[in-house]
N, C-alpha and C positions, 0 to 999 in steps of 0.2 A: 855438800848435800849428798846424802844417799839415793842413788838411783832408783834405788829400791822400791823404795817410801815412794817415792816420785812416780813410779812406774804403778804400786800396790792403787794410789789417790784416783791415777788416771782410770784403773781398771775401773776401780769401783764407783767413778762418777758413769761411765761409759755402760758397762754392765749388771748393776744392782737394780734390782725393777725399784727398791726405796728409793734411790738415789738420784735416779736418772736426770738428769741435768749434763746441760752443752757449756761446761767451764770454760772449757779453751775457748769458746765464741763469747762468751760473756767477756775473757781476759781481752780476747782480740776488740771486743767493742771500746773499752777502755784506752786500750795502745794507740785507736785511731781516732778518738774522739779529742777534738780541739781544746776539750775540758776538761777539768780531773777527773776523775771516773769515781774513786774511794772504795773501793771492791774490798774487800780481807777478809778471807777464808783460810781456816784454819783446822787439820785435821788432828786431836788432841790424842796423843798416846802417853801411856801409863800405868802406874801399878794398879790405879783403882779406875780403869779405863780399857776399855775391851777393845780399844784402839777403830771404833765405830764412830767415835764421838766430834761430831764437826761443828765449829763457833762460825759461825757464817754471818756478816756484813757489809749488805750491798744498798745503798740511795735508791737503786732502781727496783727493791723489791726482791727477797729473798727467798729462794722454794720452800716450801712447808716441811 
């Protein structure tokens, strides 16, 4: 995996006034829950994609 990417995801959950969402608490509710969690998010880049574009899938309710 590119750190990159990894580093670019975190910026922009952390700092985009759109975006704003607590991923890593959302990941961390999952990691410690006795349940499956089904979390999968997805940040989609490409040629016809401004690299903006996020598939998001979560049971407990996904941000707008």
């Amino acid at each position: 995996m590119d750190a990159g990417l990894l580093r670019d995801s975190q910026n922009a959950m952390r700092h985009d006034r759109m975006l704003k969402y607590n991923l890593d608490g959302r990941i961390l509710q999952d990691v410690l829950s006795p349940e499956a969690g089904g979390l999968f998010v997805a940040f989609v880049h490409g040629k016809k994609y401004n690299g903006k574009e996020i598939l998001a899938i979560d049971p407990h309710g996904a941000p707008p």
